[in-house]
C-alpha positions as CSV (number, residue, x, y, z in Angstrom):
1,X,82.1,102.9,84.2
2,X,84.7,104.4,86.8
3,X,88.1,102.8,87.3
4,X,89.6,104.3,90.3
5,X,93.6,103.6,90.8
6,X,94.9,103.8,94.4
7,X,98.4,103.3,95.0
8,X,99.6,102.9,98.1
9,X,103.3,101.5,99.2
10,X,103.6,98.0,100.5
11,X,104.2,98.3,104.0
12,X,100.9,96.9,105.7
13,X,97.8,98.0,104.9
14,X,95.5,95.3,105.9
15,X,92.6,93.6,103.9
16,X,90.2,95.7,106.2
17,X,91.8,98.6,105.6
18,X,92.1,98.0,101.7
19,X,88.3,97.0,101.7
20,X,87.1,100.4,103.2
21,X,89.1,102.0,100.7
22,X,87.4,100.3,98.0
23,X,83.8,100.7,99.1
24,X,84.5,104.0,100.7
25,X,85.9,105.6,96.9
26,X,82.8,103.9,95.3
27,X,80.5,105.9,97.5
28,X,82.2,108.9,96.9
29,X,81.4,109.0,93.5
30,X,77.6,107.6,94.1
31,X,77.6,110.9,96.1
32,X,79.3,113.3,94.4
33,X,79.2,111.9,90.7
34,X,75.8,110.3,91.0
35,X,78.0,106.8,89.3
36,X,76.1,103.4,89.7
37,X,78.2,101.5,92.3
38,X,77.7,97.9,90.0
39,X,79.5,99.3,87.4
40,X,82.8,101.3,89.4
41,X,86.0,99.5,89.4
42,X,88.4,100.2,92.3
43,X,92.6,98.8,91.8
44,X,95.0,99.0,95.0
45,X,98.1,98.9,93.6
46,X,100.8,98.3,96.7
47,X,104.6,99.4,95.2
48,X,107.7,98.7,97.2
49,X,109.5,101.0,99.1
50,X,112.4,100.6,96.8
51,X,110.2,101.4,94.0
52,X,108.7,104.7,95.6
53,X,110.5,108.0,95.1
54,X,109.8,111.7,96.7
55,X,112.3,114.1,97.0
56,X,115.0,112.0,94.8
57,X,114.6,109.2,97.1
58,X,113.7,105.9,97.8
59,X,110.7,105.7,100.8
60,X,112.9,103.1,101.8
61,X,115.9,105.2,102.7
62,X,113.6,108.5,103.6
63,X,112.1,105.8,106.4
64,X,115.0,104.9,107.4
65,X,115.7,108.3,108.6
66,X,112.8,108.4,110.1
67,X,111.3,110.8,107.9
């Protein structure tokens, strides 16, 4: 049973984008791992901004520069 994790910020995705996500990571592994679909979990986990680091920093400040 596959449990795929995405994580994505929170900044708006929309419920069509999240849905290809979801069914377009379960093919992937039909395809390339030859997993049964029924039986592969997909999570989107959305984190704030505040809550995102790269580089030392928030994605919230890095944004705000327009980086």
């Amino acid at each position: 049973m596959p449990y795929i994790n995405i994580k994505i910020t929170r900044d708006g995705a929309t419920a069509e984008q999240k849905a290809a996500l979801i069914k377009g990571t379960t093919q992937l592994l039909v395809e390339v791992l030859g997993k049964n679909p029924a039986t592969t979990i997909v999570v989107i986990d959305e984190v704030e901004t505040d809550n995102w680091g790269i580089g030392g920093e928030s994605v919230t400040k890095r944004r705000r520069r327009g980086q």
